[in-house]
PQR file with spaces between the fields and no chain letter, atoms N, CA, C, O and H, PARSE charges and radii, in Angstrom:
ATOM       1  N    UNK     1       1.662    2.733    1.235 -0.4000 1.5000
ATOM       2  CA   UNK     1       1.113    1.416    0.964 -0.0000 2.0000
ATOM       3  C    UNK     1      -0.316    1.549    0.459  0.5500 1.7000
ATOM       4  O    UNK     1      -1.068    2.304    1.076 -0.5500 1.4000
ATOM       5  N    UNK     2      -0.747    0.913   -0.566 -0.4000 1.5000
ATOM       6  CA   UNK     2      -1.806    1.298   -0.818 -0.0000 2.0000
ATOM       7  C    UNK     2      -3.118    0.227   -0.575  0.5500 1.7000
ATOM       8  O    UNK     2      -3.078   -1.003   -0.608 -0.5500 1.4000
ATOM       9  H    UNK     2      -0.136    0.300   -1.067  0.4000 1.0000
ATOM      10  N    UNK     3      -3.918    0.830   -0.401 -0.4000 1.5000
ATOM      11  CA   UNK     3      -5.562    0.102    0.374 -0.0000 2.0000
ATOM      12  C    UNK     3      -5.579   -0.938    0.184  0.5500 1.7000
ATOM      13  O    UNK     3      -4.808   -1.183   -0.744 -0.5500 1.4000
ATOM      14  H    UNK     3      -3.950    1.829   -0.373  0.4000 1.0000
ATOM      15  N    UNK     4      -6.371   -2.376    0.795 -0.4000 1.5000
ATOM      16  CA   UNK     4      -7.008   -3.308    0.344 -0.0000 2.0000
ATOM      17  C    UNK     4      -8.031   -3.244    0.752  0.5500 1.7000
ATOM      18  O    UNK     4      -8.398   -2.846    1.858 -0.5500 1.4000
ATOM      19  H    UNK     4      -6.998   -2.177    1.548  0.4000 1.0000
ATOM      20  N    UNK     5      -8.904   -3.827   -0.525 -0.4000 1.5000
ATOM      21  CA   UNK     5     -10.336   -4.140   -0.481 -0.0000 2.0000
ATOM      22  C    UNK     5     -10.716   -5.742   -0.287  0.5500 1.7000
ATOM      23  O    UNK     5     -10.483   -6.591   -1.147 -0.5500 1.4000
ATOM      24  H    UNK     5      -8.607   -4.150   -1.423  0.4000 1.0000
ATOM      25  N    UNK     6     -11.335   -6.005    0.983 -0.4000 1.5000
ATOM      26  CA   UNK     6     -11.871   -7.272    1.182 -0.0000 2.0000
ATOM      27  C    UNK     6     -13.546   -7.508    0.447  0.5500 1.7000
ATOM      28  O    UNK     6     -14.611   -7.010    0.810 -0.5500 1.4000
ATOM      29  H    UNK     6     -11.523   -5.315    1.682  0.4000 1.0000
ATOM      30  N    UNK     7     -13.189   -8.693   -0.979 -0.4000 1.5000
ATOM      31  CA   UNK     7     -14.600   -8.396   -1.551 -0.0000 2.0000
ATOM      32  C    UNK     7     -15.499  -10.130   -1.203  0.5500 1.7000
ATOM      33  O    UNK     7     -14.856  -11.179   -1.185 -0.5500 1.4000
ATOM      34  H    UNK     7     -12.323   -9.098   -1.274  0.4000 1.0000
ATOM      35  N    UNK     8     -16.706  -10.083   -1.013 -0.4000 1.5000
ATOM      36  CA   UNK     8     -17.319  -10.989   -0.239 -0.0000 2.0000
ATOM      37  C    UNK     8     -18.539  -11.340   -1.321  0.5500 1.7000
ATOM      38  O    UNK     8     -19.440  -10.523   -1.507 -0.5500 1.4000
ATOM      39  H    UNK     8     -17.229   -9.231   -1.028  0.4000 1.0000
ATOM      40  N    UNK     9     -18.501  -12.475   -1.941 -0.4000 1.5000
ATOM      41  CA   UNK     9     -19.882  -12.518   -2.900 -0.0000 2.0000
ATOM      42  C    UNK     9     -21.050  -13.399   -2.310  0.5500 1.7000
ATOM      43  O    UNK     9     -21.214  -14.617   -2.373 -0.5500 1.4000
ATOM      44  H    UNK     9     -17.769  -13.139   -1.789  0.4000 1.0000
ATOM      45  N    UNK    10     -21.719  -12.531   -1.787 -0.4000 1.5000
ATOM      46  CA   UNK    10     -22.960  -12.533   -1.525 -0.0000 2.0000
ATOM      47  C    UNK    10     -24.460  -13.470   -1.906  0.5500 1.7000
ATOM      48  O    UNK    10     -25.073  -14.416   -1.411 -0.5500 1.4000
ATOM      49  H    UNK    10     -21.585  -11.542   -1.735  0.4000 1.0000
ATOM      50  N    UNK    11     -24.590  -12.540   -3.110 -0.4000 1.5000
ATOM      51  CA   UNK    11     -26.059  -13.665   -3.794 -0.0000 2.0000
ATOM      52  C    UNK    11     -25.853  -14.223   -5.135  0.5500 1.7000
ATOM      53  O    UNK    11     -25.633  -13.357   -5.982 -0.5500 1.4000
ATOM      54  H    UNK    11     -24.091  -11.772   -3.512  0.4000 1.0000
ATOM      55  N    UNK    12     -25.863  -15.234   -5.491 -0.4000 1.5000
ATOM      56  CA   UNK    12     -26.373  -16.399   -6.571 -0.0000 2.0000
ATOM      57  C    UNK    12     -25.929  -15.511   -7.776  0.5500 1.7000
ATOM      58  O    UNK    12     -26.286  -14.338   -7.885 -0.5500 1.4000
ATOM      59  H    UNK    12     -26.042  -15.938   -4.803  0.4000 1.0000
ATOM      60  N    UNK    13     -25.010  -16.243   -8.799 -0.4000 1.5000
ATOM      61  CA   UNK    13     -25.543  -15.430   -9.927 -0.0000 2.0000
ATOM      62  C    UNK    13     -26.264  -15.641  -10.832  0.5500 1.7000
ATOM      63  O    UNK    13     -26.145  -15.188  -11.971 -0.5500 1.4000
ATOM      64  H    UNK    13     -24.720  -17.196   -8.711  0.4000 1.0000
ATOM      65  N    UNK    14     -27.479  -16.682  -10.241 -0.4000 1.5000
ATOM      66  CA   UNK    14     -28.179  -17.478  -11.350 -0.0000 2.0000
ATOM      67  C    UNK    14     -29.497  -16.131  -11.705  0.5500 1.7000
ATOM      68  O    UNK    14     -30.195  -15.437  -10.966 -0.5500 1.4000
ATOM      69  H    UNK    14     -27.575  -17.049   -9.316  0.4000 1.0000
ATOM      70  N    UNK    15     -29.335  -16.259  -13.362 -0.4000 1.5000
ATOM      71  CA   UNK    15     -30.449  -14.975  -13.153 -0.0000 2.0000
ATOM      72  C    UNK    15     -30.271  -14.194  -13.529  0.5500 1.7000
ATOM      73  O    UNK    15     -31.187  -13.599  -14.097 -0.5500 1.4000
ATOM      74  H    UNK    15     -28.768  -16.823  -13.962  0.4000 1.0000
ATOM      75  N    UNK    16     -28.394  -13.396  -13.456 -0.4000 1.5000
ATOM      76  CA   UNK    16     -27.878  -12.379  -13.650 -0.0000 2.0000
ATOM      77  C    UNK    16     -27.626  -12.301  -15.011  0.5500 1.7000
ATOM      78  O    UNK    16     -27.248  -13.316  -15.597 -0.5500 1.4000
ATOM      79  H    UNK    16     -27.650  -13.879  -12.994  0.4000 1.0000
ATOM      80  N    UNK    17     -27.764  -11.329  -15.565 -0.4000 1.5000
ATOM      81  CA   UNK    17     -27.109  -11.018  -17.079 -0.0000 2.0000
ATOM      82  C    UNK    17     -25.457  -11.278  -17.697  0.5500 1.7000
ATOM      83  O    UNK    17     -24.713  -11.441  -16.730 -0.5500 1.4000
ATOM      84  H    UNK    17     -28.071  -10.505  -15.089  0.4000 1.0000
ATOM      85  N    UNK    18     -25.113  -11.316  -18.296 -0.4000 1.5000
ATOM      86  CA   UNK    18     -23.616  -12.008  -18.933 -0.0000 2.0000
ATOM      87  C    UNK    18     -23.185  -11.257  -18.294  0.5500 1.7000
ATOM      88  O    UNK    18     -23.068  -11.624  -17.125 -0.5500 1.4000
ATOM      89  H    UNK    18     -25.717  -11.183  -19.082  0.4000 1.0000
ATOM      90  N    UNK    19     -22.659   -9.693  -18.643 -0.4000 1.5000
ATOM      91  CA   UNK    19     -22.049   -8.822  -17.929 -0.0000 2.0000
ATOM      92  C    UNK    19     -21.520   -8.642  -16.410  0.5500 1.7000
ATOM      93  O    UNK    19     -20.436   -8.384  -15.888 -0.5500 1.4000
ATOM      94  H    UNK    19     -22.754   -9.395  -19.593  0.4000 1.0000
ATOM      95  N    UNK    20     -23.257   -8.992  -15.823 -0.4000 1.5000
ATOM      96  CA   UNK    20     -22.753   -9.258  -14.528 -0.0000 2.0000
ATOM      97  C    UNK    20     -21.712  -10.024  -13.869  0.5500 1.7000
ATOM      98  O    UNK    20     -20.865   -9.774  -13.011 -0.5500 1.4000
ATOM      99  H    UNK    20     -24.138   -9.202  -16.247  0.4000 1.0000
ATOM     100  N    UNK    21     -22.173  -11.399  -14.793 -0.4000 1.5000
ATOM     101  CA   UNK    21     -21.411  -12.741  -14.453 -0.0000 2.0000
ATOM     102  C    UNK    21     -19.688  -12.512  -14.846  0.5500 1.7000
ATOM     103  O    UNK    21     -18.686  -13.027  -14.352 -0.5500 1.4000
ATOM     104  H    UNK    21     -22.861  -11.602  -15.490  0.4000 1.0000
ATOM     105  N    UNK    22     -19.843  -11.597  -15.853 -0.4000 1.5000
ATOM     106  CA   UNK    22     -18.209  -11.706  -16.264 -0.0000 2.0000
ATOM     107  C    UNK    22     -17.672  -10.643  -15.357  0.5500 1.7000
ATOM     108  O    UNK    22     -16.487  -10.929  -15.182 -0.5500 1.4000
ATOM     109  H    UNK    22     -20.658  -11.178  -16.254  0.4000 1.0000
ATOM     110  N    UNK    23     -17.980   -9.521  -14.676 -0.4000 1.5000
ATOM     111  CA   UNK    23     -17.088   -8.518  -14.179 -0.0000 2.0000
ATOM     112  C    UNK    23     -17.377   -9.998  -12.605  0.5500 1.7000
ATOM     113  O    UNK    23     -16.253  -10.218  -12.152 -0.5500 1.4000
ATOM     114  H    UNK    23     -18.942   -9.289  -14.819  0.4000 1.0000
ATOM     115  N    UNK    24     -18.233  -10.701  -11.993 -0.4000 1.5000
ATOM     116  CA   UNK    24     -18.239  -11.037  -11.020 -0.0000 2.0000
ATOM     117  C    UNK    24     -16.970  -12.012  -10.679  0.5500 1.7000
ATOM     118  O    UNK    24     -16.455  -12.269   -9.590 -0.5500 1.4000
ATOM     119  H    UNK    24     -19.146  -10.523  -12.360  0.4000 1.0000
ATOM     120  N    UNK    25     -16.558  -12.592  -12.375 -0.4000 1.5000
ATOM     121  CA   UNK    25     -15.760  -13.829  -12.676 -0.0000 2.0000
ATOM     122  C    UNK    25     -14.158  -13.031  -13.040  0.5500 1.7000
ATOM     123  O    UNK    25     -13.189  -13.491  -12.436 -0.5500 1.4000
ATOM     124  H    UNK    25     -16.976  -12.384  -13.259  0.4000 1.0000
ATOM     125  N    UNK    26     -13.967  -12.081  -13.830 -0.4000 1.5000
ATOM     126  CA   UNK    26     -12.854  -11.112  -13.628 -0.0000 2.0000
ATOM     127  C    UNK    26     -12.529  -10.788  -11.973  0.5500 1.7000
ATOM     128  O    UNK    26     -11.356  -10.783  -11.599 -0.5500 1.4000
ATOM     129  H    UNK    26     -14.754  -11.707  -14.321  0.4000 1.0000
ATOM     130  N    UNK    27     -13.779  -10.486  -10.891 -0.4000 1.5000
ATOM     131  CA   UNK    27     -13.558   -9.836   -9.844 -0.0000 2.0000
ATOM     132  C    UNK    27     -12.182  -11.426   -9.088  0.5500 1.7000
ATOM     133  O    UNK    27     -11.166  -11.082   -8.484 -0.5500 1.4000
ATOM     134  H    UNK    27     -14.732  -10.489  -11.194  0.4000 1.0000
ATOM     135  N    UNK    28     -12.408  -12.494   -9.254 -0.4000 1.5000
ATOM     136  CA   UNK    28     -11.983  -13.913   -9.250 -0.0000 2.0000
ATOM     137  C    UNK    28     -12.894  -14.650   -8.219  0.5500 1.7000
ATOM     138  O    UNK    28     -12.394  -15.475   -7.453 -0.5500 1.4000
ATOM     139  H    UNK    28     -13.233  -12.774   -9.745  0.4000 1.0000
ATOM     140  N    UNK    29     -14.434  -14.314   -8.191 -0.4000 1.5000
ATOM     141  CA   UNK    29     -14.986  -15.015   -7.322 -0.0000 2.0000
ATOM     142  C    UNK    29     -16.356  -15.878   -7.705  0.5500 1.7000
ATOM     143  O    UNK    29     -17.227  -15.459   -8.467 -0.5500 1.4000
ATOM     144  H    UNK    29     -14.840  -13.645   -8.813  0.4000 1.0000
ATOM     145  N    UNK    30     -16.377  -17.103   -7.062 -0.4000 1.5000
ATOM     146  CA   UNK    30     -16.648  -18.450   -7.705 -0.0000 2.0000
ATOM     147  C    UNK    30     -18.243  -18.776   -7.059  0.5500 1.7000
ATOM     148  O    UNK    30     -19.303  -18.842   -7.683 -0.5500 1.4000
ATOM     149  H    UNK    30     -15.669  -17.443   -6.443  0.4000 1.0000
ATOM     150  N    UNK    31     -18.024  -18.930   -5.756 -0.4000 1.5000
ATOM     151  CA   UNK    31     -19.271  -19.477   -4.708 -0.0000 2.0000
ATOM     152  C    UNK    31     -19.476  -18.100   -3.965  0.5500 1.7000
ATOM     153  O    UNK    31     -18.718  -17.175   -3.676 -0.5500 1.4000
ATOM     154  H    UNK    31     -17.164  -18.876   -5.249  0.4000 1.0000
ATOM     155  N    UNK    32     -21.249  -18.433   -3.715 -0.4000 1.5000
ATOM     156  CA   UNK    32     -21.393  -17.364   -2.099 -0.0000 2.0000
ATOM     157  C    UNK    32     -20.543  -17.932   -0.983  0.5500 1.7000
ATOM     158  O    UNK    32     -20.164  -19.043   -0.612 -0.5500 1.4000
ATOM     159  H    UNK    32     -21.865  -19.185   -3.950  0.4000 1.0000
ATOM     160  N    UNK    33     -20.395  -16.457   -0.552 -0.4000 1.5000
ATOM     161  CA   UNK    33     -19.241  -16.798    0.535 -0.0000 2.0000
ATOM     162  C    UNK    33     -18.343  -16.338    0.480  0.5500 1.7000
ATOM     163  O    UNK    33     -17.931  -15.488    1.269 -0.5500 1.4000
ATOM     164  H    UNK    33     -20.703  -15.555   -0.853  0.4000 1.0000
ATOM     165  N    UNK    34     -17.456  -17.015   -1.019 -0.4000 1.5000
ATOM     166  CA   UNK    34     -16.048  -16.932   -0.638 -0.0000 2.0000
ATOM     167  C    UNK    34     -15.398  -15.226   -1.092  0.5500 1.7000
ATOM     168  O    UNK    34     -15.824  -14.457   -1.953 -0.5500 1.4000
ATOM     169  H    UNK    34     -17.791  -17.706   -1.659  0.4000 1.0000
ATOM     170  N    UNK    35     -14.257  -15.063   -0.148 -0.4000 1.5000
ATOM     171  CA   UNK    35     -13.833  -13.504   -0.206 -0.0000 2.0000
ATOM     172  C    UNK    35     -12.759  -13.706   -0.836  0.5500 1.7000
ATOM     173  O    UNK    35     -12.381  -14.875   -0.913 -0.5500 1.4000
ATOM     174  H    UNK    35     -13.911  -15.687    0.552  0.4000 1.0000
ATOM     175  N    UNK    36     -12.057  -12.786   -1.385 -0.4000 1.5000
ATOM     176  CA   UNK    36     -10.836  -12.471   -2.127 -0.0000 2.0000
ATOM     177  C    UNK    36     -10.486  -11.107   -1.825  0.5500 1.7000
ATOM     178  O    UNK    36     -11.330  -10.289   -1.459 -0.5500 1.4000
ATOM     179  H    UNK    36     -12.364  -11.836   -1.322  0.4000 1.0000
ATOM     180  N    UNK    37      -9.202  -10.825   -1.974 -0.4000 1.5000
ATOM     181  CA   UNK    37      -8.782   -9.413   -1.283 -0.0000 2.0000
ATOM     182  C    UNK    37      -8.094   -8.745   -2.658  0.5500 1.7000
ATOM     183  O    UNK    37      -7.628   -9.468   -3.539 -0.5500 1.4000
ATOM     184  H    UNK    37      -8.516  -11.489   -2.270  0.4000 1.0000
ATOM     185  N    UNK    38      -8.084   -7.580   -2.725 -0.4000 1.5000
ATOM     186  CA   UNK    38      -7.862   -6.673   -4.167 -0.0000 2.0000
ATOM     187  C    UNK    38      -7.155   -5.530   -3.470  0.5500 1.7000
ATOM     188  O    UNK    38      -7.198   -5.297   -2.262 -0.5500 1.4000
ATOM     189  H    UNK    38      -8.462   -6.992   -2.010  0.4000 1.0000
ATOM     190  N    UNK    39      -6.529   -4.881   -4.352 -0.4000 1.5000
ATOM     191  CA   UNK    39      -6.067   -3.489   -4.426 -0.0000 2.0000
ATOM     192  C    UNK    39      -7.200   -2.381   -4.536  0.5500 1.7000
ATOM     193  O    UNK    39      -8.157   -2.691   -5.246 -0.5500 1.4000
ATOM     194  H    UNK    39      -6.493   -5.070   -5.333  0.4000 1.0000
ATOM     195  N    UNK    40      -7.225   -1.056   -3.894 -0.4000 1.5000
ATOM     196  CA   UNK    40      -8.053   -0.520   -4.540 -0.0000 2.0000
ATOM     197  C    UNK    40      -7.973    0.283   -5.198  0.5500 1.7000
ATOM     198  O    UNK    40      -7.616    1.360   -4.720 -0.5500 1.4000
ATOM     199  H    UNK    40      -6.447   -0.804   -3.318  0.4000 1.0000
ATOM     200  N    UNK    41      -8.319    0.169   -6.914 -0.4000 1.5000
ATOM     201  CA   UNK    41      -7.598    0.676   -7.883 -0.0000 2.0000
ATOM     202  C    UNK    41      -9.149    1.443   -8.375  0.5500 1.7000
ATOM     203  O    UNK    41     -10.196    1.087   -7.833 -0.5500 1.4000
ATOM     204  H    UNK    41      -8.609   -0.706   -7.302  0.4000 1.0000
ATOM     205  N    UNK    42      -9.131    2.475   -9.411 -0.4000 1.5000
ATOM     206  CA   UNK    42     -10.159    2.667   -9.875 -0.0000 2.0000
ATOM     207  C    UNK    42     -10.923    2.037  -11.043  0.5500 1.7000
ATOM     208  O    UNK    42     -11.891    2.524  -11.627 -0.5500 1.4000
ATOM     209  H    UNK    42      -8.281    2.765   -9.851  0.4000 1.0000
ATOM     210  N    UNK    43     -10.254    0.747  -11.305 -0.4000 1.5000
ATOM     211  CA   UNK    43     -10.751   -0.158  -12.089 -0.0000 2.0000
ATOM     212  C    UNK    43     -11.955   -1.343  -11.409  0.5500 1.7000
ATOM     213  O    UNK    43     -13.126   -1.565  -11.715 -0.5500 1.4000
ATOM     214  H    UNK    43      -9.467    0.352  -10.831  0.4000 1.0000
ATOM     215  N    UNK    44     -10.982   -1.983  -10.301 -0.4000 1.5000
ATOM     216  CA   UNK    44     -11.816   -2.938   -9.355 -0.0000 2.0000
ATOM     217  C    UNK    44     -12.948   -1.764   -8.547  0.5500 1.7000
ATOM     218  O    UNK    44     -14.029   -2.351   -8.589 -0.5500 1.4000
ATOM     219  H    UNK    44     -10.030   -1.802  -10.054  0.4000 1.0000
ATOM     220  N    UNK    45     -13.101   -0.814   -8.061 -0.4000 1.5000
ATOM     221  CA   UNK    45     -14.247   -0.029   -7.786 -0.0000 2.0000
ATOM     222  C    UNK    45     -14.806   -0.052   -8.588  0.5500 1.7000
ATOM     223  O    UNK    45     -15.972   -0.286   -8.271 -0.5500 1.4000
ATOM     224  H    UNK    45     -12.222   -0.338   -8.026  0.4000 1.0000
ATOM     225  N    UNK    46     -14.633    0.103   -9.924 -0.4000 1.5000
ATOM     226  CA   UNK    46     -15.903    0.331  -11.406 -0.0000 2.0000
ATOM     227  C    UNK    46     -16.689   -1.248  -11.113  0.5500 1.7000
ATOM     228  O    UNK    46     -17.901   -1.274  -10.900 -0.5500 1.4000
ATOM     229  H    UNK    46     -13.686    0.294  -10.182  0.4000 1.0000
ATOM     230  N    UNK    47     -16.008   -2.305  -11.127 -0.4000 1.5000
ATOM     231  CA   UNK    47     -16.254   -3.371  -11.098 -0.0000 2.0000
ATOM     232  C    UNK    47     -16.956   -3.826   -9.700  0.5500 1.7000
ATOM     233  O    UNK    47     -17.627   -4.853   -9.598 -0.5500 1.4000
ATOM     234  H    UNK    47     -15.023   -2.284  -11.301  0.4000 1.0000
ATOM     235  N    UNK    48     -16.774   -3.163   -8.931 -0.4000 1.5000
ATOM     236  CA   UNK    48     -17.753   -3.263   -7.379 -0.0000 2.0000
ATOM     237  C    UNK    48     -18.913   -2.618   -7.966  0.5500 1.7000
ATOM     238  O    UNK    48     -19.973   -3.220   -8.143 -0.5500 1.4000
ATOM     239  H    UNK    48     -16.229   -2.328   -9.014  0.4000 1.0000
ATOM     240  N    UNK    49     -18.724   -1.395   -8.271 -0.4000 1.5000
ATOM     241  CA   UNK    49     -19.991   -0.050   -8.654 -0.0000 2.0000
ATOM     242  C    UNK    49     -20.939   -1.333   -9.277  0.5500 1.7000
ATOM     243  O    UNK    49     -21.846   -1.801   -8.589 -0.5500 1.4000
ATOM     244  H    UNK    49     -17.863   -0.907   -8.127  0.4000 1.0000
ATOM     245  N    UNK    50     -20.592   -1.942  -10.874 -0.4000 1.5000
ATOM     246  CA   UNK    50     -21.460   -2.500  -11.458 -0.0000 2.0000
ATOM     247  C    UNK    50     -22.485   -3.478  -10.694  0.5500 1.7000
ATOM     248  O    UNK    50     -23.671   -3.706  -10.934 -0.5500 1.4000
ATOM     249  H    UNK    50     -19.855   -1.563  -11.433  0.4000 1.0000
ATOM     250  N    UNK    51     -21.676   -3.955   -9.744 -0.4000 1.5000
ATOM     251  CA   UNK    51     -22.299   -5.337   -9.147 -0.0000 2.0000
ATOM     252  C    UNK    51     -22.287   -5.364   -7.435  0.5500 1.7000
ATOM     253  O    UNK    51     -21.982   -6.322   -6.724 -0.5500 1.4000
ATOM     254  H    UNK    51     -20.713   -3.770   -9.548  0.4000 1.0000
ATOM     255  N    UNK    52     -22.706   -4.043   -7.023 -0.4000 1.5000
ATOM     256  CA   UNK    52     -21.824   -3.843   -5.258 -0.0000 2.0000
ATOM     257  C    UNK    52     -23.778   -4.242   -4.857  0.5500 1.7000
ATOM     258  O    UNK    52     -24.201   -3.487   -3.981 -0.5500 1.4000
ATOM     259  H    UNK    52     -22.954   -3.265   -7.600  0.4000 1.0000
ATOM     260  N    UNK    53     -24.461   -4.894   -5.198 -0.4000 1.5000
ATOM     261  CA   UNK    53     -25.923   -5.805   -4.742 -0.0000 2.0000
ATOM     262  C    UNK    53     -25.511   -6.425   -4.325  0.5500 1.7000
ATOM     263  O    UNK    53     -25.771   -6.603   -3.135 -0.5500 1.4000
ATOM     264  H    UNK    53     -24.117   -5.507   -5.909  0.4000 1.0000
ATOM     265  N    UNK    54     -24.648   -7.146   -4.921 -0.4000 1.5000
ATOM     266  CA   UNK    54     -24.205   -8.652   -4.874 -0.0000 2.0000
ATOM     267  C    UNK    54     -23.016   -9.124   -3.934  0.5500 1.7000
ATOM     268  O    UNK    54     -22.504  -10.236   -3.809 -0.5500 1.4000
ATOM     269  H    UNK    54     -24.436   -7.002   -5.888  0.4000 1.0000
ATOM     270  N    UNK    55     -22.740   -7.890   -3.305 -0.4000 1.5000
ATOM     271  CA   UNK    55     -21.333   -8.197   -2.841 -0.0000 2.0000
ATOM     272  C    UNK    55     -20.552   -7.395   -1.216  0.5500 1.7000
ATOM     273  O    UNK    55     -20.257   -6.203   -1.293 -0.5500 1.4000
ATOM     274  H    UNK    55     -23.156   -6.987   -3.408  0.4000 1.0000
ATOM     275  N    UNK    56     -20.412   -7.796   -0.500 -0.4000 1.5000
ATOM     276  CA   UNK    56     -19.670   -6.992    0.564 -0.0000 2.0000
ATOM     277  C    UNK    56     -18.617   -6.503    0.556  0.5500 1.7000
ATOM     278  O    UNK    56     -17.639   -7.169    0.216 -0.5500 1.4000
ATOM     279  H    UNK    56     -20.652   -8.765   -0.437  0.4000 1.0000
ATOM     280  N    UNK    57     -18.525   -5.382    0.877 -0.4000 1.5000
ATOM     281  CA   UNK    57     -17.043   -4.449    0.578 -0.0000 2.0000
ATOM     282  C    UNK    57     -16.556   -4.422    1.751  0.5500 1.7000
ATOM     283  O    UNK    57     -17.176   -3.632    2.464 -0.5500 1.4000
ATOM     284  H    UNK    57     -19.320   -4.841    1.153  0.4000 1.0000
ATOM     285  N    UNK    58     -15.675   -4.966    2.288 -0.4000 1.5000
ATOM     286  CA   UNK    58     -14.964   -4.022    3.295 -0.0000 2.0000
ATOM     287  C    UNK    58     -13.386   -3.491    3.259  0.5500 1.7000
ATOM     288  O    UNK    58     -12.722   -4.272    2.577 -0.5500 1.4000
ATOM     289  H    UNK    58     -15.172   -5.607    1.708  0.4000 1.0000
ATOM     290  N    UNK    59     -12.606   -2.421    3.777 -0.4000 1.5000
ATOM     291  CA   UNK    59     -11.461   -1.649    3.722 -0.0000 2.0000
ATOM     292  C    UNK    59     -10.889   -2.482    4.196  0.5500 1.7000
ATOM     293  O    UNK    59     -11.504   -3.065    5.088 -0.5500 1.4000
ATOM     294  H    UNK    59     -13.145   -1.787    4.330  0.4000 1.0000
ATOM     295  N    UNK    60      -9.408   -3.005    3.874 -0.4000 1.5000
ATOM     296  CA   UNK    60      -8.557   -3.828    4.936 -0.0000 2.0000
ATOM     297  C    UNK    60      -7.204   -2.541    4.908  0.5500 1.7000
ATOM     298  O    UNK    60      -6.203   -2.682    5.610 -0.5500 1.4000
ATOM     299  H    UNK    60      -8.909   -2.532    3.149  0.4000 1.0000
């Protein structure tokens, strides 16, 4: 069975550069706060790597 990643967005993205905003908006997360749960693939890690300031990781 393979991993889940519980991802948690953290701080504001007012401020942030396009890039940021789009891997944050691909990741599918909207408001601080809210979490969404992922596979952990080596795609969504690239996409934590870029933006893991902003965000809480935890293993489920």
């Amino acid at each position: 069975m393979a991993k889940k990643l519980e991802i948690t967005l953290k701080k504001s993205l007012i401020g942030r550069n396009q890039k940021q905003r789009a891997t944050i908006e691909a990741l599918g997360l909207k408001k601080i706060g809210q979490t969404i749960t992922h596979n952990d693939t080596p795609q969504i890690r690239g996409m934590i790597h870029r933006t893991d300031f902003m965000l809480v990781v935890k293993e489920v």
